[in-house]
Every structure is written in C-alpha cells, then in structure tokens.
C-alpha positions as CSV (number, residue, x, y, z in Angstrom):
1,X,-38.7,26.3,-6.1
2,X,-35.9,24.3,-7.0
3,X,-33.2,27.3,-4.7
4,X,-35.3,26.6,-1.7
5,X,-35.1,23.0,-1.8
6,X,-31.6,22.9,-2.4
7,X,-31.2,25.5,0.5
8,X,-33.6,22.7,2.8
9,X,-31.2,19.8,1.4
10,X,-28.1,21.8,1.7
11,X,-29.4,22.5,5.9
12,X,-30.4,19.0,6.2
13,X,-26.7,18.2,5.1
14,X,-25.2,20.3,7.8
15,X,-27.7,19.5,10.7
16,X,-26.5,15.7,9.8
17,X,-23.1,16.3,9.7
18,X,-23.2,18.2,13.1
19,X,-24.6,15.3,14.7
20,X,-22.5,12.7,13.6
21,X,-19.4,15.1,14.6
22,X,-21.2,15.7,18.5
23,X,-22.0,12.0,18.2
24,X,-18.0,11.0,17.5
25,X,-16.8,13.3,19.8
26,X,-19.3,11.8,22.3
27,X,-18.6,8.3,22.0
28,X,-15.1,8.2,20.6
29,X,-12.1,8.0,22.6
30,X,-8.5,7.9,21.7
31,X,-7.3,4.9,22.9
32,X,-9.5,2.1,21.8
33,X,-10.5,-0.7,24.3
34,X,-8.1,-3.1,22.6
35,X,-5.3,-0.8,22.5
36,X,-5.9,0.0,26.2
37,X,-6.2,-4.1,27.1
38,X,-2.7,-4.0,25.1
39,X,-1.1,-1.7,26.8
40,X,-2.1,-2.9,30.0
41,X,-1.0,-6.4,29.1
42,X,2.4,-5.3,27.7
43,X,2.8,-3.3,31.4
44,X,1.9,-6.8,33.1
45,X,4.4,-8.5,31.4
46,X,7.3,-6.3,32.5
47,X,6.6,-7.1,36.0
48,X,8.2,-10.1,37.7
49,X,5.0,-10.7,39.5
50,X,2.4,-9.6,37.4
51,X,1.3,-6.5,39.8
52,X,0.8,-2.9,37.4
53,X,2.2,0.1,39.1
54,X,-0.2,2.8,38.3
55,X,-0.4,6.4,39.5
56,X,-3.2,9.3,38.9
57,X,-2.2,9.5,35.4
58,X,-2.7,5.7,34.8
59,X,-5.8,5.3,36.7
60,X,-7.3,8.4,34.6
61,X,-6.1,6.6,31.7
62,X,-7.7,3.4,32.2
63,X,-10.2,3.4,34.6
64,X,-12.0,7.2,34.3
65,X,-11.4,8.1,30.7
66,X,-12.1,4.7,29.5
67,X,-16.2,4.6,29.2
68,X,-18.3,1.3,30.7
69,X,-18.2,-1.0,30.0
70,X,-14.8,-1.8,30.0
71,X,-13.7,-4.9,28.2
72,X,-11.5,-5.8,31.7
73,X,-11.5,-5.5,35.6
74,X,-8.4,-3.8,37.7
75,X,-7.7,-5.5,41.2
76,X,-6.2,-2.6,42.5
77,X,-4.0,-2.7,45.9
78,X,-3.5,0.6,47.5
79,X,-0.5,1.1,49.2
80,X,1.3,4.0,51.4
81,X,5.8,3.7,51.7
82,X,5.7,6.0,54.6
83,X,3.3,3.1,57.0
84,X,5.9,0.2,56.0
85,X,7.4,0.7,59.6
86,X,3.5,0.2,61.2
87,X,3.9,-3.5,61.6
88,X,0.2,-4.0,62.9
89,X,-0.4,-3.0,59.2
90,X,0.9,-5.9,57.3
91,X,1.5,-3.6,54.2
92,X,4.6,-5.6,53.0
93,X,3.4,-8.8,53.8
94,X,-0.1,-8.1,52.3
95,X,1.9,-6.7,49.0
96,X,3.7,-10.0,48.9
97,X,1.5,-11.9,49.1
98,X,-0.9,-9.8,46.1
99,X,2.3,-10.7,44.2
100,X,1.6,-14.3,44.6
101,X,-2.2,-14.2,43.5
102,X,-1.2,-12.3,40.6
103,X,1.5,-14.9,39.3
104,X,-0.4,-17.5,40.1
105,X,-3.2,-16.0,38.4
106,X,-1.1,-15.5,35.1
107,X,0.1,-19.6,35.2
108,X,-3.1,-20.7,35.2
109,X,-4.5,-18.5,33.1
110,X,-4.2,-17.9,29.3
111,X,-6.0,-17.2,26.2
112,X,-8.7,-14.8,26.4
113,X,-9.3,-15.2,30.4
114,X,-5.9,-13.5,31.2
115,X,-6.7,-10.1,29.8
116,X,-9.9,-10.1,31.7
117,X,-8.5,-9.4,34.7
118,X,-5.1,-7.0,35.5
119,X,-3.8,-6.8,38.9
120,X,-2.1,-3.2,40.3
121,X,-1.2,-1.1,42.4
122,X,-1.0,2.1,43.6
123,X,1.1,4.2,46.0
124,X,-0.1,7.3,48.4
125,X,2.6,9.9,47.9
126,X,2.0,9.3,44.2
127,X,-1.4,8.7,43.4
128,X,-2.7,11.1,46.0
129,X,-6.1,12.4,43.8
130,X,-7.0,8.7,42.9
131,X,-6.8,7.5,47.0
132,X,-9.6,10.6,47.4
133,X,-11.0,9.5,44.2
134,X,-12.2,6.0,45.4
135,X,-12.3,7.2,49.0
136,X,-9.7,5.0,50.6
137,X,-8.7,6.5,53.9
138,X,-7.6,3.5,55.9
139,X,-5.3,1.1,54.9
140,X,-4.9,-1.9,54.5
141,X,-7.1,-2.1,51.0
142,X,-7.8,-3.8,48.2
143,X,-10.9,-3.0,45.6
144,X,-12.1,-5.1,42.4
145,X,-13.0,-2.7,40.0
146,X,-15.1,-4.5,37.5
147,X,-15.5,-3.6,33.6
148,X,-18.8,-1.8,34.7
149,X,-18.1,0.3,37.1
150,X,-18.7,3.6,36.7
151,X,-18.2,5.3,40.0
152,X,-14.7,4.6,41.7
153,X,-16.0,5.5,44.8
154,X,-18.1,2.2,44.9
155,X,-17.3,0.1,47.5
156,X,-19.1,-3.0,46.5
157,X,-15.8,-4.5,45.0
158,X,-13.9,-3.5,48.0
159,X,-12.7,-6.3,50.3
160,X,-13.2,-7.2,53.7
161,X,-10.4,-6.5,56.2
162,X,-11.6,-9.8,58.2
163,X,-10.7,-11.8,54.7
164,X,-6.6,-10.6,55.2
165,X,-6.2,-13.2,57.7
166,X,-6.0,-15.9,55.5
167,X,-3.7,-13.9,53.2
168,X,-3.3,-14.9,49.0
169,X,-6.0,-17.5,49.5
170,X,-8.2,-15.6,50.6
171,X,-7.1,-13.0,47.8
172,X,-7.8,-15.7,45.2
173,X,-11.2,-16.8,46.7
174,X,-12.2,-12.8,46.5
175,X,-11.0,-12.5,43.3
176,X,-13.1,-16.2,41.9
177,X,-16.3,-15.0,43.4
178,X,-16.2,-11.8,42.2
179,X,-15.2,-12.4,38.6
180,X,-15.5,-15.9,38.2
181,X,-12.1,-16.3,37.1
182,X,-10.4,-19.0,38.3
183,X,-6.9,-18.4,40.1
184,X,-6.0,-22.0,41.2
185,X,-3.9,-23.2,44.1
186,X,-1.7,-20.3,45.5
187,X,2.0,-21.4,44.1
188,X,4.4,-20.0,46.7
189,X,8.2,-19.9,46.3
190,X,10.1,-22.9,48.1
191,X,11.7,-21.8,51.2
192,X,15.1,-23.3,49.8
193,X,16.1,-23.3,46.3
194,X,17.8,-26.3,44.3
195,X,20.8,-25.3,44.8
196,X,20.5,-24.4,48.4
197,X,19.2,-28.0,48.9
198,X,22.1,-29.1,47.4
199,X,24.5,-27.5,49.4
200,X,22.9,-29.0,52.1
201,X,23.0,-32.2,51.4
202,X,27.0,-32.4,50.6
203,X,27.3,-30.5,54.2
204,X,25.2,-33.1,55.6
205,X,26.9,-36.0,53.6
206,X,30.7,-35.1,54.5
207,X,29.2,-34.1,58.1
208,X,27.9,-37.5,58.8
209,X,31.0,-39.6,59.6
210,X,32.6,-37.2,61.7
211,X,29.0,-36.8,63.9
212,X,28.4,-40.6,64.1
213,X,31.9,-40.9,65.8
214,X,31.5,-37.9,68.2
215,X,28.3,-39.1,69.5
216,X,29.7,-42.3,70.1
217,X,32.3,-40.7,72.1
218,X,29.8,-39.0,74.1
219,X,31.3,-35.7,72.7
220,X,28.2,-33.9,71.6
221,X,26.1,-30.5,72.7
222,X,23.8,-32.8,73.5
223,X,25.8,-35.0,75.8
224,X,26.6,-31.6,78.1
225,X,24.7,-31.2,81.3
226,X,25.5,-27.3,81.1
227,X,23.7,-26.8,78.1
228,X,20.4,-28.9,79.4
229,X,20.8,-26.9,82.2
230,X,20.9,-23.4,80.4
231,X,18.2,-24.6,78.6
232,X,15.8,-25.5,81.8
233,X,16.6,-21.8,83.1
234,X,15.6,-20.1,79.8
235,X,12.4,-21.9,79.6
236,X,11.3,-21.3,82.9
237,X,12.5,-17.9,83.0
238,X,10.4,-17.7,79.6
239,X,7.4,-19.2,81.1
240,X,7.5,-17.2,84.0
241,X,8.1,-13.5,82.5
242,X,4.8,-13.9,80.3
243,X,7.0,-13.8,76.8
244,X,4.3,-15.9,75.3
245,X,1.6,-13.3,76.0
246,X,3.5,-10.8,74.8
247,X,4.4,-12.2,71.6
248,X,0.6,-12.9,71.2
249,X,-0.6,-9.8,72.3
250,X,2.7,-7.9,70.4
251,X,2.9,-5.6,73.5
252,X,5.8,-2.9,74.0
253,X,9.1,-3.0,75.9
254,X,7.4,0.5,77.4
255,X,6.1,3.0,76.7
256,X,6.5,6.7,76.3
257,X,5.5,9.1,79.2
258,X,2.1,10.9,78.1
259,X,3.0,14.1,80.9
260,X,6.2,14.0,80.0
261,X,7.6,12.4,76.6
262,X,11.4,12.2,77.8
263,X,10.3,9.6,79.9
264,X,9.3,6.0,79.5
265,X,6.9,4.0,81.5
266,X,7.9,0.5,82.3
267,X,5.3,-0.4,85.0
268,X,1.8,0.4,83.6
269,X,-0.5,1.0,86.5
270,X,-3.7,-1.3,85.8
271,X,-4.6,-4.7,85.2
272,X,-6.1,-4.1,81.3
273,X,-2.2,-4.3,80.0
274,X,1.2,-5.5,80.7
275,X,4.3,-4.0,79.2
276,X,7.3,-6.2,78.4
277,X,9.3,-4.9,80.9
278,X,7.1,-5.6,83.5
279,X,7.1,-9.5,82.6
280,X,11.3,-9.5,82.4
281,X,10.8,-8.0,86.0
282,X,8.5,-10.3,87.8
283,X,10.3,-13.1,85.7
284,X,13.7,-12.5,86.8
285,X,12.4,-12.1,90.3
286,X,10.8,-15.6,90.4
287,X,14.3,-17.0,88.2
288,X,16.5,-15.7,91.3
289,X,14.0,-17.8,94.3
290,X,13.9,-21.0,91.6
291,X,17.8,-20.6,91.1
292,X,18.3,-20.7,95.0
293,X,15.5,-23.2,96.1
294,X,17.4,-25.5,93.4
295,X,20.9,-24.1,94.5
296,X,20.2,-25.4,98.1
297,X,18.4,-28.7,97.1
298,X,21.5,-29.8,94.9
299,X,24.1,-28.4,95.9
300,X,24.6,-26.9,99.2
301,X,23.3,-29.7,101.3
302,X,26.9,-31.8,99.9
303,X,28.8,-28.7,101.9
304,X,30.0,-30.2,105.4
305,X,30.8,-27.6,106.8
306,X,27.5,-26.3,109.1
307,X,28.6,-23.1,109.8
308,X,28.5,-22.3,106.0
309,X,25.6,-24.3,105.2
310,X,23.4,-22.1,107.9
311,X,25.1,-19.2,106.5
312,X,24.4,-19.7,102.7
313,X,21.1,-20.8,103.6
314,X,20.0,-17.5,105.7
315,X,21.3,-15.9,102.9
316,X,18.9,-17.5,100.2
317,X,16.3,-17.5,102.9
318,X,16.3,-13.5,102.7
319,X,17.1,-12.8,99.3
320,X,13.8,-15.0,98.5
321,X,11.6,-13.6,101.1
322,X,12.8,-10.4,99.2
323,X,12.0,-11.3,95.9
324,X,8.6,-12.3,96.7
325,X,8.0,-9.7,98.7
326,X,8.7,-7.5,95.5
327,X,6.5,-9.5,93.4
328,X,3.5,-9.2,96.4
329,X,4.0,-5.5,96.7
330,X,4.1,-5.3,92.0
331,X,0.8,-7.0,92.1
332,X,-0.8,-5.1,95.0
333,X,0.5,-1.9,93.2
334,X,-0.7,-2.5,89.5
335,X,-4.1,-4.8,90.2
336,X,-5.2,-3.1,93.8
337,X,-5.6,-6.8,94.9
338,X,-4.0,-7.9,98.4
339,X,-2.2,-10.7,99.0
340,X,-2.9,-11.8,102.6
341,X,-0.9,-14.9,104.5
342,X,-2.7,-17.7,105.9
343,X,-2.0,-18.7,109.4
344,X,-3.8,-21.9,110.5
345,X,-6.8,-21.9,113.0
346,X,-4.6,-23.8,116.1
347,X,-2.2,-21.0,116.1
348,X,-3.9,-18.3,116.6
C-alpha cells in the first residue's frame, strides 16, 4: 500500500514538474521586457536625433519575439536608399523631418513617459523580410506599432499619406492621438547659427559706412537703369513662358520618346500637359515681339534718318508677324483650336 502511493506521489511529482517546465518555456523569454526597454533606450541615445536604425534582426528582436503586451510602442519609418532620387517621394525630407518629432519628443519628455515610446527606422535593401512582414509596398510610410499589437501586418497604426503635407506637426499630432503622449511644439534648427549671425552682423557693421556714401553718390546697383531693365525682361519673359506653372505642377524639360527612347519630346501634342520646353519656346517668341514693340517705341523713333527708320521698322514688322505666326500655328498644332482674324463688318 504504502509502494503504490509513493509510485502515485512520485508521478504526481513529475506530471508537475513537466508543466511548470512547458509552462516556462511557454511564457519565458530571454530578454526580459526591462532589458529589452534598456537596450532600446541605450540604442536611442546614440543617435543625434533620437531615430533607432533597425533591420530584420532588430524588429524580430523587439517587436515579434517580444510577447503582448509590450511595455512600449515603436513609430517605425520605413525607408528605401535606392528612391532618394524620386523627388515626388519626399523620402529625405519626410526622414528629416521624423528626426525633428523624435528630438523634440525626447526634450519634452522624461521620466517614465520617454521609454514609452521609441522612434525607428528601417531601410528596404536591409530589412527586406520585415517590409513583407508588415505589408508595406508603397512608400512613403510611417506605422505606430503599439505595445499590443500582435499582428505587424495591422494597419490600424499606419498613417495617412494626406497627413505628410503638414510634415513633423502633423507627425507629432499622429503620434499624441495615438498614444497620448505629448510631443510639444516641433523645435526646428535655426536657419543661421550664433556664430553665423555674428558674422553677419560685423559684415554688415564695417559695410555700412562705405554703402551710405555710395548711395549718396548715386553709385549703387540700384541706381543702374540696365539692371532695372534686365530685370523687367526676366520677369516678363518669366510670366510669359508659364515658369510659375511649371514650378507648381513640377513638369519636365521633356520627355523621353515612347517609340523611340533615343529621342526626346519637347512639344507634347495635347492640351492635358505642357512640357517646360514648350513654355521657354512660346516665351521667347512673345520676349522677341515685346523687345521690338519697345525697341521702336523708345528708341528708333529718335533716329532721323527715314530711310532707316522705315527700314528697321519693316524689319520688326516681319520678324513679329513671324513670331506670332509661330505661336498661332503652336496652339493650333497642340490644342486643335483655330485662331481666326477679325475683319470689321464695313470692310467686307
């Protein structure tokens, strides 16, 4: 009697000890969640910004091996080397400016409150696995992953590309309604630094004498009809060649032949788009008639001789009517539209 309950005893033993060895395999893991906030915080602070570089082996570390929930949140920026040169992108900027959220974030911010939240980042051509991992194929983006998150491909903490416009604020508002954290005012870098500004102001001190007496002399750029006058012809060549609309619309020079690529297209057929060249064109065009009408109102009519007035003037009378000729037949050509003359009613 006393063998077989020793033998139930002794199985009881083992069966108990098998479960609390399943259980701590289970539920234990290497790195505890302080030593994980540690080394996460010790990464943070050998960055000038604040920003984590991580790769697959750090997000595996403390995102997937690390079980919910997790005693911080990641604000992880994704980021791809080889699209830097895509402009319409904004990687760089966009980076920068993550860079300013996170230090702000980290001067207003201490205690407890700073570990709650790390800011990172991670690059394509080494974190490959973790982009298909959260299931980022578009760039650019930014995801909150929050201490009880499971699933990195949740995109409930990802945010909205329409919020980019308003760059690190907007950042900083994401990241306060999300976490409510507070971030504070968005401290950016002055655009001159204390000694620059000093610099400055000796130049402009030692300067000062030497301008006040020039411009009393009337020996200034300023005082220089040729400049004003260089100036008037730039902006009305600017106004006239569209430049504003393509610095809005950030069109092309031209563009590359689709039938054959050794060729470029400056004139694009159709009135959806204009190329740049196209505006320099029309531009210059309407520069050569304004530079003649003006060339003949100021100057020519102080000739005396006739004979070379009515020669000059024939002359800008036909290199106009060419130029707008040009401009008529560019029009008719890219839009379809024709460009009739008017003749009044008594002389027909």
């Amino acid at each position: 009697m006393t063998m077989a309950i020793n033998k139930k005893l002794l199985s009881l033993l083992l069966l108990v000890s098998s479960l609390s060895s399943i259980a701590s395999a289970s539920f234990s893991d290497p790195d505890s969640d302080s030593d994980l906030t540690n080394e996460l915080a010790s990464l943070r602070s050998n960055s000038e910004s604040g920003v984590i570089h991580l790769d697959d082996h750090g997000i595996s570390k403390f995102l997937i091996s690390s079980p919910t929930p997790r005693p911080y949140s990641i604000l992880l920026f994704f980021d791809a080397t080889q699209l830097h040169s895509k402009t319409e992108l904004r990687l760089q900027e966009l980076r920068r400016e993550f860079g300013l959220v996170s230090a702000t974030f980290l001067a207003n911010n201490n205690g407890s409150d700073l570990n709650k939240l790390f800011f990172c980042e991670i690059e394509f051509s080494r974190s490959q696995s973790s982009f298909q991992r959260f299931g980022v194929n578009a760039l650019p983006h930014i995801r909150l992953v929050t201490g009880s998150t499971a699933k990195l491909s949740d995109e409930s903490g990802q945010m909205d590309q329409s919020d980019f416009a308003r760059l690190a604020e907007s950042m900083a508002e994401f990241v306060e309604q999300r976490t409510k954290l507070t971030v504070g005012p968005i401290q950016r870098p002055p655009f001159l630094s204390k000694a620059q500004i000093s610099v400055i102001v000796a130049m402009i001190v030692i300067a000062t004498p030497f301008v006040i007496k020039r411009i009393l002399r009337g020996e200034t750029l300023l005082h220089d009809h040729r400049l004003w006058l260089s100036g008037a012809i730039f902006i009305y060549f600017f106004s006239v060649a569209g430049t504003m609309h393509n610095i809005i619309r950030k069109m092309p020079m031209f563009l590359q032949d689709r039938n054959d690529p050794n060729k470029l297209v400056f004139f694009y057929q159709g009135s959806g788009m204009q190329l740049g060249a196209e505006g320099f064109a029309v531009g210059f065009l309407y520069t050569v008639v304004g530079l003649l009408l003006a060339f003949v109102t100021n100057v020519l009519v102080r000739v005396r001789n006739l004979n070379v007035q009515r020669l000059v003037m024939l002359v800008a009378l036909v290199v106009s009517s060419w130029a707008v000729k040009q401009v008529v037949y560019l029009d008719n050509w890219k839009t379809g539209y024709g460009i009739h003359p008017y003749w009044p009613s008594s002389w027909q």
